[in-house]
C-alpha positions in Angstrom: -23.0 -5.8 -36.7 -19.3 -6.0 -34.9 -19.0 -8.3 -32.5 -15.5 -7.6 -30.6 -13.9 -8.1 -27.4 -10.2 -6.9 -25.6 -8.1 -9.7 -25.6 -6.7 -9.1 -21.7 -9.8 -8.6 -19.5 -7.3 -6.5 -17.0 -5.6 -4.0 -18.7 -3.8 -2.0 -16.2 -1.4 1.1 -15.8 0.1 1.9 -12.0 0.6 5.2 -11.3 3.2 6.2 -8.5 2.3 9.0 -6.1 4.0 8.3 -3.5 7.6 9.1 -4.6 5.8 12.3 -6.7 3.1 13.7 -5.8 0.4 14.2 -9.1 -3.1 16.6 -8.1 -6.3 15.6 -8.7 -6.3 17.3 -11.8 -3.3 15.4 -13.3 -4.8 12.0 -12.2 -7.9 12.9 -13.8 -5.8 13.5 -17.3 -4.3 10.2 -16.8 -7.8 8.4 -16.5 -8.5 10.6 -19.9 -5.9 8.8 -21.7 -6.3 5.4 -20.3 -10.1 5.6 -21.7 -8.6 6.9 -24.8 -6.8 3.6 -25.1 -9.2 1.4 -23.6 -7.2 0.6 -20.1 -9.7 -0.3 -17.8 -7.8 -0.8 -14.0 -5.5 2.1 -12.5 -3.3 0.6 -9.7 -2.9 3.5 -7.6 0.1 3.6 -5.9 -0.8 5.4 -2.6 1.7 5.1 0.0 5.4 4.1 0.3 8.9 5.0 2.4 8.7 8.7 0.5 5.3 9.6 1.1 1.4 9.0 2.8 -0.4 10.2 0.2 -4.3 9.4 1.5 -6.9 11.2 4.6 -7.2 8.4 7.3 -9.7 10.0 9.1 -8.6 7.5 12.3 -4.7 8.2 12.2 -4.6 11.8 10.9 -0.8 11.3 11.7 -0.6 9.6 8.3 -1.3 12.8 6.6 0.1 15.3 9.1 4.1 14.1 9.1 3.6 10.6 6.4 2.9 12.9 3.6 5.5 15.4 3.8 9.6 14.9 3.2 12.6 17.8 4.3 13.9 17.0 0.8 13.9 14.8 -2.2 16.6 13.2 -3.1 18.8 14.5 -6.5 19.4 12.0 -9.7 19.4 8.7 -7.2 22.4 9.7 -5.6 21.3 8.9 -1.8 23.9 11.5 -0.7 22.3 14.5 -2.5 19.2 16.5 -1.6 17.5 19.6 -3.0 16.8 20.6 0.0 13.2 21.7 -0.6 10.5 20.5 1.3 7.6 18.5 -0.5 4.4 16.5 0.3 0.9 16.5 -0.5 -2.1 13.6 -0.2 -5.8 13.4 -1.3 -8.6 14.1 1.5 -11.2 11.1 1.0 -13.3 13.8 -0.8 -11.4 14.3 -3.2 -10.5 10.5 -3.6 -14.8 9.5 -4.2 -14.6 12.2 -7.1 -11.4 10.5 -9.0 -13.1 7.2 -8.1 -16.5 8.2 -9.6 -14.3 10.2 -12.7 -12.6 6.1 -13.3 -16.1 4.6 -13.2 -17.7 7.2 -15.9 -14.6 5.8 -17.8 -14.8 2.0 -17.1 -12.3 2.1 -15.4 -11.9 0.7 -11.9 -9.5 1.9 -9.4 -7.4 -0.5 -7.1 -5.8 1.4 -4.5 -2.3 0.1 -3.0 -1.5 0.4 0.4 2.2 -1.0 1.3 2.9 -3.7 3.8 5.1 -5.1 5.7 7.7 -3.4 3.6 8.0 0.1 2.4 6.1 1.6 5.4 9.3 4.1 6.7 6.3 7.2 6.3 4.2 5.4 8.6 6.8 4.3 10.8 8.0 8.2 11.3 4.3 9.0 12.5 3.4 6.0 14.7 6.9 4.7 15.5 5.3 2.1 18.1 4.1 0.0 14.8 7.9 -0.8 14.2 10.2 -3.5 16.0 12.7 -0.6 17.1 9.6 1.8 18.4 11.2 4.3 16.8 10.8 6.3 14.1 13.3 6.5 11.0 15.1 3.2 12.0 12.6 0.3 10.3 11.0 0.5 7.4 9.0 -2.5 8.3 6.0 -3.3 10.2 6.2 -5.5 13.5 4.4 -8.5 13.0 5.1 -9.7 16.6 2.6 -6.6 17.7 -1.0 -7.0 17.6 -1.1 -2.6 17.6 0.2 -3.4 13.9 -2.8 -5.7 13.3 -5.4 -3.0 14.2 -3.6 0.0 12.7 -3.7 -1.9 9.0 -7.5 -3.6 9.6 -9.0 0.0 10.5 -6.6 1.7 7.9 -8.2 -1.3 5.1 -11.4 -0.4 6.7 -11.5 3.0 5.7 -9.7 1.9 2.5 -12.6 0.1 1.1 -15.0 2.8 2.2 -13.4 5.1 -0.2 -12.6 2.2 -2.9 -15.5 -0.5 -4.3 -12.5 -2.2 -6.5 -12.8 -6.0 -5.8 -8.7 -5.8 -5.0 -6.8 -4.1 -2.8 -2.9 -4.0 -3.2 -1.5 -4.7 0.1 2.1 -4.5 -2.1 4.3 -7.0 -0.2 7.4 -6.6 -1.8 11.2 -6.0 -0.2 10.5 -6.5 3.4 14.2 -6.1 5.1 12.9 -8.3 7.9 15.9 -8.3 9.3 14.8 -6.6 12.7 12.3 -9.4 13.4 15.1 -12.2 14.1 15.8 -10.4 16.5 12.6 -8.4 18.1 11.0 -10.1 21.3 7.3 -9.4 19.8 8.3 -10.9 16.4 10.3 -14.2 18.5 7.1 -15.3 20.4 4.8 -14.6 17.7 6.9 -17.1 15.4 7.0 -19.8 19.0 3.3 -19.3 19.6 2.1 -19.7 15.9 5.0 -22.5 14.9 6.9 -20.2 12.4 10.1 -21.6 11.3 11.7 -18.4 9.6 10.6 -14.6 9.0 9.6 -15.6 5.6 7.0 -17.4 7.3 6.6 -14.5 9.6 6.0 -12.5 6.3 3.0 -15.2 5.4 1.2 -15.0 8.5 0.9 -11.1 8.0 -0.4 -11.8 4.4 -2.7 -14.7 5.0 -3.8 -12.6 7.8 -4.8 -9.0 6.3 -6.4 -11.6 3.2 -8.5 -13.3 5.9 -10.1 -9.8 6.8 -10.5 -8.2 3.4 -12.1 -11.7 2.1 -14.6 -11.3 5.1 -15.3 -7.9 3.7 -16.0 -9.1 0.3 -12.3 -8.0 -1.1 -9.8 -9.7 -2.6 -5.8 -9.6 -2.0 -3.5 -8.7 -4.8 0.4 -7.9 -4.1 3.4 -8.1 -5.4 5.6 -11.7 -6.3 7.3 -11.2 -3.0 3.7 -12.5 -1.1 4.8 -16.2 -2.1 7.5 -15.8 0.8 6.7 -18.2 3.0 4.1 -19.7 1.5 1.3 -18.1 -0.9 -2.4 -16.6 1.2 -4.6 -19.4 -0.2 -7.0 -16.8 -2.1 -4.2 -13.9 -3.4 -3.7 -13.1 -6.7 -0.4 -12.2 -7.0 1.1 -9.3 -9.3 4.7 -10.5 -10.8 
């Protein structure tokens, strides 16, 4: 008789397919060798600045210009480009079979979907969610505008339709916020709810988007840059 036990209940590995772009197939191999050393939680790194990488059946703009780039940039230097179009995302189908793949594995699947931060992808296809209203200027969110609030609840919606992890990643991390001192929306958001600085402006987002997926049965988990402003009472955060 053994009697044995993993000393770290969460034993996790984050794969990135946002800046490249892996196929089902290859994120099925990765779940093979996770089970093969007993991890049991991929952090799925869905969406960031370089790429959409998931079917939202309500904004199919997401997919149709998020998921695709004119060119990668060469060895990190932000001057060179290979010049080679590249993209790709999962449709939701094919998104329940790597979940169900995980789960014959024991292992659960938290999906990440970036905000306030890291959202340029999104911005490019629904420009009207930034301060500037453009695209390709902000790579963050407006917080000031209540569009942003229903765009990331029926995004999370669909989200946790697809995903029955208790946590969502809402990531959290590097938000420039410098557009907000200065947008009008972001101003009288901050008078009306008595927020001192965009750090706090940052927390109201969070403590707001934890509000819904707790009512949903979820938890929040993001990245150490969620304690700007003040920590969301129920987040776990990821450091």
């Amino acid at each position: 008789h053994i009697e044995d036990w993993p000393e770290f209940g969460y034993r996790g590995m984050m794969l990135d397919v946002a800046r490249h772009f892996f196929s089902v197939e290859d994120v099925k191999t990765v779940l093979d060798i996770m089970a093969l050393h007993k991890l049991n939680y991929l952090h799925w790194h869905l969406t960031d600045d370089q790429g959409w990488r998931l079917e939202i059946k309500r904004y199919p703009r997401l997919t149709e210009v998020g998921s695709l780039r004119r060119h990668t940039m060469v060895g990190k230097q932000w001057g060179s480009s290979d010049n080679t179009p590249y993209g790709g995302y999962y449709t939701q189908d094919e998104v329940r079979d790597v979940v169900k793949y995980a789960t014959e594995r024991f292992i659960t699947v938290i999906p990440e979907i970036e905000m306030p931060g890291h959202s340029e992808e999104v911005l490019a296809a629904y420009p009207e969610l930034s301060c500037a209203g453009k695209p390709y200027v902000n790579s963050e969110f407006c917080p000031g505008n209540e569009q942003t609030f229903e765009f990331l609840e029926e995004v999370l919606t669909e989200v946790m339709e697809l995903f029955p992890s208790e946590y969502i990643h809402i990531g959290g991390d590097e938000a420039g916020k410098g557009a907000w001192k200065s947008c009008p929306k972001c101003q009288a958001r901050m008078k009306a709810e008595g927020i001192a600085d965009v750090d706090g402006l940052q927390s109201y987002l969070v403590h707001r988007i934890e509000r819904f997926l707790n009512d949903h049965g979820r938890r929040l988990l993001g990245w150490d840059e969620i304690l700007d402003g003040g920590l969301a009472p129920n987040a776990t955060v990821m450091s």
